[in-house]
C-alpha positions in Angstrom: -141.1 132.2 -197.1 -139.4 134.8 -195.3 -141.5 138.2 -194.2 -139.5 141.3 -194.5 -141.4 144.2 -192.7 -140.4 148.8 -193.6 -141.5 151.2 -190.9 -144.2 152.3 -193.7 -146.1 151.2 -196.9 -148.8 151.8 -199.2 -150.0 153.9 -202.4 -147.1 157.2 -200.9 -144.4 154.7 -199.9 -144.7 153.6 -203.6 -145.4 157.0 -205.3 -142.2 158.2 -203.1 -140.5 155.0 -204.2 -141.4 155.6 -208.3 -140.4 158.9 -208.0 -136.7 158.4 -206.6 -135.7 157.8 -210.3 -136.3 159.4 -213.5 -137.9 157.3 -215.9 -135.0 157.9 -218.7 -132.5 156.8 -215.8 -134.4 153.4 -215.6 -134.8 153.2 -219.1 -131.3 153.4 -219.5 -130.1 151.1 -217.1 -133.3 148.3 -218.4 -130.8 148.8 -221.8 -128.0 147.6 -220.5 -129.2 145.4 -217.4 -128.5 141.0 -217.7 -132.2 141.2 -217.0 -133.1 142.2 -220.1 -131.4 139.2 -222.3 -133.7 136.7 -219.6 -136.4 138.7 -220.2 -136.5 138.7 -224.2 -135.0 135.4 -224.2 -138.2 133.9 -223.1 -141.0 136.2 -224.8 -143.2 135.0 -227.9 -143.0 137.4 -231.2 -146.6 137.2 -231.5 -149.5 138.3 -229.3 -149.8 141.1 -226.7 -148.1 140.8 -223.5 -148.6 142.6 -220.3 -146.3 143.9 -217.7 -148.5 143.4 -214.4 -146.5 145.6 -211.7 -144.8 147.9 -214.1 -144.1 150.8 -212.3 -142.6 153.7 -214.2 -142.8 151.6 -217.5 -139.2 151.1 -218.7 -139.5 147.8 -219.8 -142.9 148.5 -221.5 -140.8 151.1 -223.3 -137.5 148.8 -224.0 -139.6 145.9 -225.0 -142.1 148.0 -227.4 -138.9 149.6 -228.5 -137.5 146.3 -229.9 -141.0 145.3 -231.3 -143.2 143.7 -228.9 -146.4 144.2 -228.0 -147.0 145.6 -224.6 -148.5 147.1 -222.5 -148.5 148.1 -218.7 -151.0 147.9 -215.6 -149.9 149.2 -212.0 -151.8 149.9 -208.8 -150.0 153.6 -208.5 -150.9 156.3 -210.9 -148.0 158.7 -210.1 -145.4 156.1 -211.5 -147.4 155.9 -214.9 -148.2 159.5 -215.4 -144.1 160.0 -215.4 -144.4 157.3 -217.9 -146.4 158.8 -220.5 -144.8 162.4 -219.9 -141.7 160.6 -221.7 -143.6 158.1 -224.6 -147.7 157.6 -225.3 -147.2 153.6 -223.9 -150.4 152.1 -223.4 -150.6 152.0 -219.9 -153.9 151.8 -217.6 -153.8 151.6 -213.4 -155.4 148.1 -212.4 -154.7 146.0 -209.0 -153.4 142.7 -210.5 -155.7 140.6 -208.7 -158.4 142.0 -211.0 -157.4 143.2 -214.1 -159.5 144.3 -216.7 -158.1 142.0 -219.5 -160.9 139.3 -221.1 -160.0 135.4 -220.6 -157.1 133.8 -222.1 -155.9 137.3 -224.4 -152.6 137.3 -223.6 -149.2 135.3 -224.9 -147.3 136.4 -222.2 -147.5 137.7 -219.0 -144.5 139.7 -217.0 -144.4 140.8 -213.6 -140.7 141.8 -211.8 -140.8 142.5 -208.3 -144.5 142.6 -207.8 -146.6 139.4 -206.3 -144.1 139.4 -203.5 -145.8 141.9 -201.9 -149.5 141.0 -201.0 -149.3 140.7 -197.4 -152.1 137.3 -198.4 -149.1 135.7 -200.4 -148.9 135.3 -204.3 -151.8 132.9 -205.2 -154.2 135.5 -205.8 -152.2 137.5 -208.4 -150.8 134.1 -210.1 -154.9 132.5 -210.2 -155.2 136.1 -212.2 -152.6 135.4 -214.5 -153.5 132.4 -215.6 -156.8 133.2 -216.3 -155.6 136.2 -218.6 -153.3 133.8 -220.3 -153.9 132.0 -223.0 -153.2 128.2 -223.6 -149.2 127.5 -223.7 -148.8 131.4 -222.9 -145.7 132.3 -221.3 -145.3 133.8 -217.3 -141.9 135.5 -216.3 -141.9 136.1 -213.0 -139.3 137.4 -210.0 -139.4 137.5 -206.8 -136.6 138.2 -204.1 -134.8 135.2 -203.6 -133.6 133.2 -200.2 -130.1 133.1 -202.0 -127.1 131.5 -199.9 -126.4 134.5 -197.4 -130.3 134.9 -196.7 -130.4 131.1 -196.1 -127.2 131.7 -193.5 -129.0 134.7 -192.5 -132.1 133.8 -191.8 -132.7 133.5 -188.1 -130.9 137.1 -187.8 -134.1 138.4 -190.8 -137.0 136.7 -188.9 -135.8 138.8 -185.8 -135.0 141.7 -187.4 -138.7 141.7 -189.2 -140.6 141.0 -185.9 -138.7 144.0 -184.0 -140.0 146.5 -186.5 -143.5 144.6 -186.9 -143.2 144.9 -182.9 -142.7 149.1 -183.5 -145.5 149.5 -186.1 -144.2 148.0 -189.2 -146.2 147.2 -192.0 -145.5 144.2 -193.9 -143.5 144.9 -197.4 -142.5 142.2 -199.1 -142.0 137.8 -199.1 -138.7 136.2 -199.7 -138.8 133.2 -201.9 -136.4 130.3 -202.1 -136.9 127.8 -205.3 -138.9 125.7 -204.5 -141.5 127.4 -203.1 -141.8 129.8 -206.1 -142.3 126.3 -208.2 -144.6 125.3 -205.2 -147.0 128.4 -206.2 -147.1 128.3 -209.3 -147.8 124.3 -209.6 -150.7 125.2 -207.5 -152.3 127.3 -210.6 -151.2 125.3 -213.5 -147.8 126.7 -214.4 -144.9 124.3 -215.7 -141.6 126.0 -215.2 -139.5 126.3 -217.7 -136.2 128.1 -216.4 -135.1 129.8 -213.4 -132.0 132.5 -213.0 -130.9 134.4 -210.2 -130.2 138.2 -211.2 -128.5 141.3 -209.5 -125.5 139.8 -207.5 -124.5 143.2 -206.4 -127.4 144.2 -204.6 -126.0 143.0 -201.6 -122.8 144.7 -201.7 -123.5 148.2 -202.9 -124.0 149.1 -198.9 -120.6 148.4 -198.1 -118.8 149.2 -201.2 -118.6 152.9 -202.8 -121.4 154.0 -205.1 -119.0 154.2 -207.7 -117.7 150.6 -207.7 -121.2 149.1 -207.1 -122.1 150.5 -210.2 -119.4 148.8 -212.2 -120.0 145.9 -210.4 -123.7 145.7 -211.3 -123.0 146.0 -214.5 -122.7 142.7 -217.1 -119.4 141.6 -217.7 -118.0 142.6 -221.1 -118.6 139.9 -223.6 -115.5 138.3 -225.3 -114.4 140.0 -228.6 -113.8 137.5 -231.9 -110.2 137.4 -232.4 -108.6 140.3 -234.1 -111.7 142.5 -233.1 -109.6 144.2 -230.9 -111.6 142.8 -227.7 -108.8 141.8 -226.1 -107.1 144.9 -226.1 -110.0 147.2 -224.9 -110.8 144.3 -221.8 -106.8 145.0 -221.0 -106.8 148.7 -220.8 -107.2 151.0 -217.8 -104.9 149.3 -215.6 -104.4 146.5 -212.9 -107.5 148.3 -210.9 -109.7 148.3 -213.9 -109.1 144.5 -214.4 -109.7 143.8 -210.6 -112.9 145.1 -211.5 -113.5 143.4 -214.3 -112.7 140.0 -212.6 -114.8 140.8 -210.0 -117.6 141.6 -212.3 -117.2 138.3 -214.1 -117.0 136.4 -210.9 -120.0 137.9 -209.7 -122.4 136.8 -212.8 -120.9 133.1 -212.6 -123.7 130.3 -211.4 -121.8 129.8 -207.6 -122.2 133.5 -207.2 -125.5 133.9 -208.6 -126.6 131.5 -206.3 -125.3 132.9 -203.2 -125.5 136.7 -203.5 -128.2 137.0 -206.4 -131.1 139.5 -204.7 -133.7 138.2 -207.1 -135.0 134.9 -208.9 -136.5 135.1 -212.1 -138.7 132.0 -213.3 -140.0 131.5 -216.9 -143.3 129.0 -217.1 -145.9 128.1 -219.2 -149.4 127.7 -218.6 -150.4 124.2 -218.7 
């Protein structure tokens, strides 16, 4: 796994963090994001599901929206009082290595962008989920992934994280490849099921303007039925506007997922 080091970290690097965004802006773009179709693509109807890591609660909100039932745990409080300023979620500040949820009560279990950073590695948060899930219950999980330019990369990240460990760093996060997300969670009794690469653009929004990195993290349009008048929308705007469209597309195709995708989510069941 690779170690990625941030001059600080901690309950006000995260509270800072949270409140960069409102929580209607995530909300929004958790509406519209390709991560939402993985997510709800792999979820049970029945049972209660918890989002361990959930942060300012947009995808408690989506997914309660749309008729699950969820609810949210998170080791900040700030992010979840902005929350419940927006909707009453049920919602309660837990660390996830001990959560306050009785043996084998949930049918699924979700947790984006959150084991990755216990300095100890993610074994104690994914023993935890197992025991909160029931038989068969379902785990989606991501992590950052060791995608194509990070494996190229990789050399030039391990000296880049020991400089600004070497100036006072504090460890932030692990970088997973495949198989040693499938590694981890074989060691606690998790069969996966699925595994996707998300958010291609991540890694170009640096060098590209905010505007276009937008559109480019956006899904690609989906192809009208003939007749619908599909055709004729995807065509409008101009030769720029369907540069960007093809580049969109390109971006969300498996090669590219593979190679630039910034995270890795992983459906499993418990076994």
């Amino acid at each position: 796994m690779l170690r990625e080091y941030r001059p600080s970290t901690g309950q006000a690097f995260w509270s800072e963090h949270w409140g960069e965004h409102p929580v209607e802006e995530l909300l929004a773009i958790a509406r519209r994001s390709p991560l939402t179709t993985l997510i709800t693509r792999a979820l049970p109807r029945a049972g209660i599901i918890l989002e361990a890591g959930c942060g300012t609660g947009q995808y408690v909100l989506l997914l309660r929206e749309l008729g699950w039932r969820v609810t949210g745990a998170d080791w900040v409080i700030e992010p979840l009082v902005a929350c419940r300023r927006l909707a009453p979620a049920p919602l309660a500040a837990m660390k996830l290595e001990e959560l306050a949820v009785r043996d084998a009560a949930l049918s699924a279990y979700i947790s984006l962008g959150a084991v990755e950073h216990d300095e100890h590695g993610p074994d104690a948060i994914l023993a935890e989920a197992r025991r909160v899930l029931a038989p068969g219950g379902i785990l989606v999980l991501s992590v950052p992934y060791v995608n194509g330019v990070r494996r190229v990369a990789a050399p030039w990240l391990r000296r880049r994280s020991r400089a600004v460990e070497s100036r006072g760093g504090k460890f932030y996060q692990f970088l997973f490849t495949r198989g040693e997300l499938r590694a981890a969670l074989a060691r606690h009794g998790f069969g996966p099921m699925s595994s996707a690469p998300y958010d291609p653009a991540r890694l170009l929004r640096k060098a590209l303007p905010a505007g276009l990195a937008r559109r480019l993290s956006s899904p690609p349009a989906r192809s009208g039925n003939p007749g619908d008048g599909g055709s004729a929308r995807r065509s409008a705007g101009g030769p720029r506007a369907q540069a960007v469209s093809l580049a969109r597309r390109l971006l969300y195709t498996e090669p590219a997922l593979r190679l630039l995708g910034h995270m890795l989510l992983v459906v499993a069941r418990k076994t």
